[in-house]
C-alpha positions in Angstrom: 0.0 0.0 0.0 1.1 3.5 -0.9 2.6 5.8 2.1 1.5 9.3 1.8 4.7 11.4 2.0 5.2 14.8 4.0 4.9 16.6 0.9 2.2 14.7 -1.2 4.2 12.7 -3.2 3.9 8.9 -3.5 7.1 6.8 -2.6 7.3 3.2 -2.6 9.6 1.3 -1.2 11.0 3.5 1.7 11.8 7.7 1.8 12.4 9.6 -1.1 15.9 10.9 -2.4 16.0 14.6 -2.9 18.5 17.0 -4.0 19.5 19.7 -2.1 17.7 21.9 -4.4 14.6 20.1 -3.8 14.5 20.3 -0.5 15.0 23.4 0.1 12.7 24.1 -2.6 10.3 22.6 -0.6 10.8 24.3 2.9 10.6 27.6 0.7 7.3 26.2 -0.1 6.6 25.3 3.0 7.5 28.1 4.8 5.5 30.9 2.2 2.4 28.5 2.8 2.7 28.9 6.6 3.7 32.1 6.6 2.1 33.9 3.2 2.0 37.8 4.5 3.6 40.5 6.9 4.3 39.3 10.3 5.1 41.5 13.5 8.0 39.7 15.9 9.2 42.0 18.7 12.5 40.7 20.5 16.3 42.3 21.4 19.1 43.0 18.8 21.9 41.3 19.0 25.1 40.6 16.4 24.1 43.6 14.4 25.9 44.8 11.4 26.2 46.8 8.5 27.9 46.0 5.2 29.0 48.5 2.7 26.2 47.6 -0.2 23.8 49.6 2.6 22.4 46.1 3.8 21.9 45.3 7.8 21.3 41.7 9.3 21.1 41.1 12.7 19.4 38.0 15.0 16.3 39.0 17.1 16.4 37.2 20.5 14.4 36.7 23.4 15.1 39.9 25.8 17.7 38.2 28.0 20.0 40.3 30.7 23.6 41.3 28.9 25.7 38.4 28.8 23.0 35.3 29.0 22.5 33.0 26.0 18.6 33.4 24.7 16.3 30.9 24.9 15.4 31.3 20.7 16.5 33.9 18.4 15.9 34.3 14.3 18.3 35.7 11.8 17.0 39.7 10.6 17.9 40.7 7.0 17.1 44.7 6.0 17.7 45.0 2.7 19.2 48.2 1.5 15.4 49.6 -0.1 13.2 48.6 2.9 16.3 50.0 5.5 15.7 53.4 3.8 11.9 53.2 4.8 12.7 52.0 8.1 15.2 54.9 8.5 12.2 57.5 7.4 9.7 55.9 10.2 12.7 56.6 13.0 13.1 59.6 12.1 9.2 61.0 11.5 9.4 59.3 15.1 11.8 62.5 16.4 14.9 59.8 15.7 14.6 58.9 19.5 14.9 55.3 18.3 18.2 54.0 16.8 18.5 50.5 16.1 21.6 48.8 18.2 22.9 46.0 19.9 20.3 45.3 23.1 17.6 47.6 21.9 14.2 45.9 22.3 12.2 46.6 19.1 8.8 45.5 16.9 9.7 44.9 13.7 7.8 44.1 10.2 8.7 41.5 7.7 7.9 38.6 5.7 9.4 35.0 6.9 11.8 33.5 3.9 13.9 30.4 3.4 17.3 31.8 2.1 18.5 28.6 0.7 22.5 29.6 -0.5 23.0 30.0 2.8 20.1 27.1 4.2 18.8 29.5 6.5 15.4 30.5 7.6 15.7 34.7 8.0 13.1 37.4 8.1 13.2 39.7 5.8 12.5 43.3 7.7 10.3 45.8 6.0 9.2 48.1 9.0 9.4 49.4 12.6 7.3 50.5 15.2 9.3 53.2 17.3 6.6 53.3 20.0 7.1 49.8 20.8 10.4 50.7 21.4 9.7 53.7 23.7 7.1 52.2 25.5 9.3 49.6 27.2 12.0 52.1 27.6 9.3 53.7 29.5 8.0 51.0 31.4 11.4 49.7 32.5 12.0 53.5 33.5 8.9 53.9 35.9 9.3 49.9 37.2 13.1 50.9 38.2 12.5 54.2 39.3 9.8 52.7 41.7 11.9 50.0 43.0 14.3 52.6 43.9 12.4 54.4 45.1 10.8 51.5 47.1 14.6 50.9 49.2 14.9 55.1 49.7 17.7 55.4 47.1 16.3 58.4 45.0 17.7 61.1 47.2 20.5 59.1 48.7 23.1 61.0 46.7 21.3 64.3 47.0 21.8 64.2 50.5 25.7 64.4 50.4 27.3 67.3 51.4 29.1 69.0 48.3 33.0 69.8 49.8 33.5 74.0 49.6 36.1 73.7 47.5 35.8 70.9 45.0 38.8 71.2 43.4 39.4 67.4 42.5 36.8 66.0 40.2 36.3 62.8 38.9 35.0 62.6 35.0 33.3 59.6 34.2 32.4 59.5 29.7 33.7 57.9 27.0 37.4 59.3 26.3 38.1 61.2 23.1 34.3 62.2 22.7 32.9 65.9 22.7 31.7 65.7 26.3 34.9 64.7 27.0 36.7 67.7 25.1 33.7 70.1 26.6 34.6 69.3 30.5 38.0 69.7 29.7 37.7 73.0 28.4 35.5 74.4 30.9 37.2 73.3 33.6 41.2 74.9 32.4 39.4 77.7 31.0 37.9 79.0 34.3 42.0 79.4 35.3 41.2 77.5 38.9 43.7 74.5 39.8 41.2 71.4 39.2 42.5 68.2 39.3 40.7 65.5 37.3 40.6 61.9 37.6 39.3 60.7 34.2 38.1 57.0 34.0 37.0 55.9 30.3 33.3 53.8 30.0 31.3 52.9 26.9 28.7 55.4 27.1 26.4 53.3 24.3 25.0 49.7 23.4 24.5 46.4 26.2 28.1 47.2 27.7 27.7 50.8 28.9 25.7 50.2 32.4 28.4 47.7 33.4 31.2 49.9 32.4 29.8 52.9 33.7 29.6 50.8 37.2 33.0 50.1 36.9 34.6 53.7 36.0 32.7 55.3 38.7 34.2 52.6 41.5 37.5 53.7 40.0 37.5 57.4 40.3 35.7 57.3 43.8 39.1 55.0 44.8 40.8 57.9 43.9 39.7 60.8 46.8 37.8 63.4 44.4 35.7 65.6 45.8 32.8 65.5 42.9 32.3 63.1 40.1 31.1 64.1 36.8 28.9 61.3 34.8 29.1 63.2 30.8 27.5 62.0 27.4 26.7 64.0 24.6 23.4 64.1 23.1 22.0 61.0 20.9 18.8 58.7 20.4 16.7 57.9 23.5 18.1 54.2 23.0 21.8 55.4 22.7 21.1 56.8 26.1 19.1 53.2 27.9 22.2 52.6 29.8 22.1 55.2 32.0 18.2 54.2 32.3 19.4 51.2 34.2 19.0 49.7 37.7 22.7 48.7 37.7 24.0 52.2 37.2 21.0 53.8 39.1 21.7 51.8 42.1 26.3 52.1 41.9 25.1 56.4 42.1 23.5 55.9 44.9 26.1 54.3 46.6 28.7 56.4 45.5 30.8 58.1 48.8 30.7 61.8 47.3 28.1 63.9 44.6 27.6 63.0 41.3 26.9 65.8 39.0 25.7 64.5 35.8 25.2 66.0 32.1 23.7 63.6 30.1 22.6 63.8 25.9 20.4 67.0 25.3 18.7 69.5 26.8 15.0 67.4 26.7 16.6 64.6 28.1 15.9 63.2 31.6 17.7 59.2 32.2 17.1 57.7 35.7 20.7 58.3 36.2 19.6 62.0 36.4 17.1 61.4 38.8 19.7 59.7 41.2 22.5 62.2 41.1 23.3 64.7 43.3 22.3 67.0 40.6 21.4 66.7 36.9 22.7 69.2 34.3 21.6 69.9 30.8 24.7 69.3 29.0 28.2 68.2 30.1 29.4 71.6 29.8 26.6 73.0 32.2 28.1 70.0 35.0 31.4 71.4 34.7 30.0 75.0 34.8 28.3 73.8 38.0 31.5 73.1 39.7 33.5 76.0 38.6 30.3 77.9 40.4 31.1 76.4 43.5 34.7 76.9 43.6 34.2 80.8 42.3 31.4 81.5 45.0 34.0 80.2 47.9 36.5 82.7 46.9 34.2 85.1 46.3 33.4 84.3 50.2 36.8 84.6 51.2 37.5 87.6 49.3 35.0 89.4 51.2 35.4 88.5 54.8 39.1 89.7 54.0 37.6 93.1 53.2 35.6 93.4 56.5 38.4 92.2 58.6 40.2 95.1 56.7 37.4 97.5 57.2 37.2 96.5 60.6 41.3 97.1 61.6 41.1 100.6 59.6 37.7 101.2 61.6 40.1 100.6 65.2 43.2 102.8 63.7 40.6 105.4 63.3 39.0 105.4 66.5 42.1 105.0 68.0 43.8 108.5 66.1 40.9 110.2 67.2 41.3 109.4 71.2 45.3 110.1 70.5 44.6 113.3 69.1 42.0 114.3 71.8 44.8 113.3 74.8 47.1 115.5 73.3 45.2 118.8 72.9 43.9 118.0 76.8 47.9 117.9 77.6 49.1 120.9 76.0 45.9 122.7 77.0 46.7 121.7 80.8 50.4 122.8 80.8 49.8 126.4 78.9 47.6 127.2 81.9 49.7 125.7 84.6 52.6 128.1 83.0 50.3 131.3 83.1 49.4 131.0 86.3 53.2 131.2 87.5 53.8 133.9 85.1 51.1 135.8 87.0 52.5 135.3 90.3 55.9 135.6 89.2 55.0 139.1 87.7 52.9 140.0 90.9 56.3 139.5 93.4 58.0 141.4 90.7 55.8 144.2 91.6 55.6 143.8 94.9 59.5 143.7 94.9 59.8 147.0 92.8 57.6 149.1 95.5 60.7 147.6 98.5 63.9 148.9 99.1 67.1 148.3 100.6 66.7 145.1 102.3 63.0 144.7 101.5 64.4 144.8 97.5 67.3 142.2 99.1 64.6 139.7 100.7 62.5 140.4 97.3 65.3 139.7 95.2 65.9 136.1 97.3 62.0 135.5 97.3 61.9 136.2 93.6 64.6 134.0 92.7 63.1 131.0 95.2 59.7 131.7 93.6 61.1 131.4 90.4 63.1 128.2 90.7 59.6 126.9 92.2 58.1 127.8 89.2 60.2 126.8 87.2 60.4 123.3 88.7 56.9 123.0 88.8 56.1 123.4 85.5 59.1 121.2 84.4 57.7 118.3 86.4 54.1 119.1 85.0 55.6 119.1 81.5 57.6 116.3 82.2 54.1 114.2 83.6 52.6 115.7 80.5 55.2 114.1 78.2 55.1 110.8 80.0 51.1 110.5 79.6 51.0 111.4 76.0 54.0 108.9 75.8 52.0 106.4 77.3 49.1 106.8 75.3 51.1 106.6 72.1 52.3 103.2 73.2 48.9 102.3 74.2 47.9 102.8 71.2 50.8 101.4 69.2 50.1 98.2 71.0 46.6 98.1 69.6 47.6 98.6 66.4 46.8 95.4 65.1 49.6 95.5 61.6 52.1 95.9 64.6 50.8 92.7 66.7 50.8 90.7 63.2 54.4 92.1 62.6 55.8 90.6 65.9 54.1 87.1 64.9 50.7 87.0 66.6 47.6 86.2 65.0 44.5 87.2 65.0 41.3 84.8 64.3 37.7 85.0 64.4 35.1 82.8 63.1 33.9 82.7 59.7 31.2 86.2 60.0 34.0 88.3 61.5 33.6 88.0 65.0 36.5 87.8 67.6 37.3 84.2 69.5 38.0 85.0 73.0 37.0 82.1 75.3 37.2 78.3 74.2 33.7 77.7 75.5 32.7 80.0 72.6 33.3 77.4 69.7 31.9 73.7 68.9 33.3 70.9 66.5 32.8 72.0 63.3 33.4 76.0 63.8 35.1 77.4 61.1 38.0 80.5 61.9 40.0 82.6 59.6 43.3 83.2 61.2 45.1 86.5 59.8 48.7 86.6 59.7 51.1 89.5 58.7 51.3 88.0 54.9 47.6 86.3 54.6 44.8 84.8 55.9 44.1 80.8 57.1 40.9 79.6 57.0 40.3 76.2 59.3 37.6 74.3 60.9 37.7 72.7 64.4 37.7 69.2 65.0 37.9 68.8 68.5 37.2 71.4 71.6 40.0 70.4 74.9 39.2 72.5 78.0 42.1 72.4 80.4 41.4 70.5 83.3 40.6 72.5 86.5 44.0 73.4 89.1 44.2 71.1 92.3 42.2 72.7 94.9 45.4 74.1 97.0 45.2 72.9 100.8 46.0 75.1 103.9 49.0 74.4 106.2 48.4 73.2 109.4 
């Protein structure tokens, strides 16, 4: 009895004997019967390349994490026509789809048996961007809520930023434009930054972990700030900084991450984890130089008060200088008149004598005179001393002459002086003037002295 075969023929006697030709002649058959029209298949790209006729082929896999062998995958081929088509679709879509390596996409085509190379591939013919979009999306919100869930969102934002943050870490892809436009804002400002630069794929199923990895490296280095840069690109060149991986290493990171990711529209879950999110990379490095301009500015400033405070003292003290003196020489040109008048008065008294009343006038004269005379040395001489003693008094105060014989002066941060040690706290910051500058420090530690031994009485 006849066998029906798999393909309708009749054989007898056991299988048939095809040619190569045949069969796959056949499974091209088989295959447009199955298959006759359009299909829609959404998966991950993988293995994707270009060749220089304008063709692309890639394999579409089961979304897998980076790294793990799918579970099935088919073999893509976009012919150089329908890849022009596809191109038009991306960009009436605002071109925030780019097709690459781990991008999760919908795509259009007809299933085909290629039999010179014996495999089954589908031929692409279309694209739908807001497939694409909408998982980016929905991964977004799902990782954004986990994060939120374990209270990592602000966990960066609540890191002090150092006054100074002169050494800065710059995480981005090496040789780029972001790289070049940190660079340059930073020498340009003229301050003395020292960057740490640590290189990271920036694009495609390798960034997140290398992005990990760079910003372990510069934190291992001491810098004050790290800056996470990329320039601007598709919404898909930008997915792995939309990634729990690289949400979760910010949020661990021991100092703030300013970051200045792709374009000004663009918002990655990176940027909602950082210690703050910039428009551009230049505008992160602007950030910084801000911070390090607005502390000198700060310092600038309480060195003009303290300046305007010392000319303030020198002032007063002038004034009470100049006062003393007048008082002085007021004080002495009356002490000298009043001699003079009684001087001239035994003078006359003396005149109106004679004989030995001129003789005993002559002697009381000359006694009154030396008496005058001494008094009114000795009360110039007191005079002298007093405005002697108030110059000194007031060349002591003069604080350019303290800082001249190596004392210091220092008051806290608004101006004000430090007399007593119960007056300050951990954490109190002092500027300390010295004859050629100004130290600015912050306290650590307070140490009262102990109290003295209670001294006991003899017996």
């Amino acid at each position: 009895m006849a066998e029906a075969s798999l393909f309708g023929d009749q054989e007898v006697g056991g299988p048939p004997t095809l040619t190569v030709g045949e069969l796959a002649a056949r499974i091209a058959r088989l295959t447009a019967s199955a298959f006759p029209g359009d299909l829609w298949v959404e998966g991950q790209i993988r293995n994707l390349s270009r060749s220089a006729n304008g063709h692309a082929y890639f394999d579409l896999a089961e979304p897998t994490a980076a790294g793990e062998q799918p579970r099935a995958q088919v073999s893509v081929t976009l012919l150089a026509p329908e890849r022009k088509h596809v191109n038009e679709q991306l960009k009436r879509a605002g071109g925030a789809v780019r097709m690459d390596d781990g991008i999760e996409v919908r795509i259009q085509g007809r299933l085909r048996w290629y039999a010179p190379r014996g495999t089954l591939q589908l031929r692409m013919s279309g694209i739908d961007p807001a497939f694409t979009l909408g998982r980016l999306q929905a991964d977004r919100d799902r990782i954004l809520a986990a994060l939120a869930a374990d209270g990592l969102v602000e966990a960066n934002g609540r890191l002090p930023v150092p006054l100074v943050p002169l050494r800065v870490g710059l995480v981005t892809s090496v040789g780029s434009a972001a790289h070049a436009d940190v660079l340059s804002e930073l020498t340009g400002s003229g301050l003395a930054f020292v960057v740490r630069t640590a290189d990271a794929r920036t694009q495609g199923p390798d960034a997140a972990r290398s992005v990990v990895h760079a910003l372990h490296r510069v934190a291992r280095d001491g810098v004050d700030v790290i800056l996470l840069v990329r320039g601007g690109g598709a919404r898909t060149d930008l997915a792995g900084f939309d990634t729990d991986l690289v949400a979760r290493a910010i949020a661990a990171m021991p100092v703030p991450v300013f970051t200045g990711i792709g374009h000004e529209v663009d918002r990655s879950i990176a940027d909602e984890l950082a210690h703050s999110a910039h428009k551009t990379p230049t505008a992160a490095a602007a950030a910084v130089v801000s911070l390090v301009r607005a502390f000198l500015d700060r310092v600038d400033e309480r060195w003009s008060q303290a300046r305007r405070a010392a000319a303030a003292s020198a002032a007063v003290a002038d004034a009470r200088l100049d006062r003393r003196a007048a008082r002085v020489g007021r004080a002495a040109t009356r002490t000298l008149a009043r001699h003079t008048d009684r001087l001239d008065g035994a003078a006359n008294r003396t005149g109106r004598g004679a004989g030995r009343v001129l003789d005993r006038a002559d002697h009381v004269l000359d006694a009154s005179l030396a008496a005058a005379t001494g008094r009114a040395e000795r009360g110039l001489a007191r005079a002298d001393r007093a405005l002697d003693a108030l110059a000194a008094q007031v060349r002591a105060h003069d604080p350019q002459l303290a800082l001249a014989r190596g004392w210091t002066i220092t008051t806290t941060a608004d101006g004000r002086p430090v007399g007593r040690l119960q007056d300050l706290t951990a954490g109190t910051e002092l500027v300390t003037r010295f004859v050629d500058g100004t130290a600015t420090s912050t306290i650590t530690t307070v140490d009262a002295a102990p109290p003295p031994p209670p001294t006991r009485s003899a017996p």
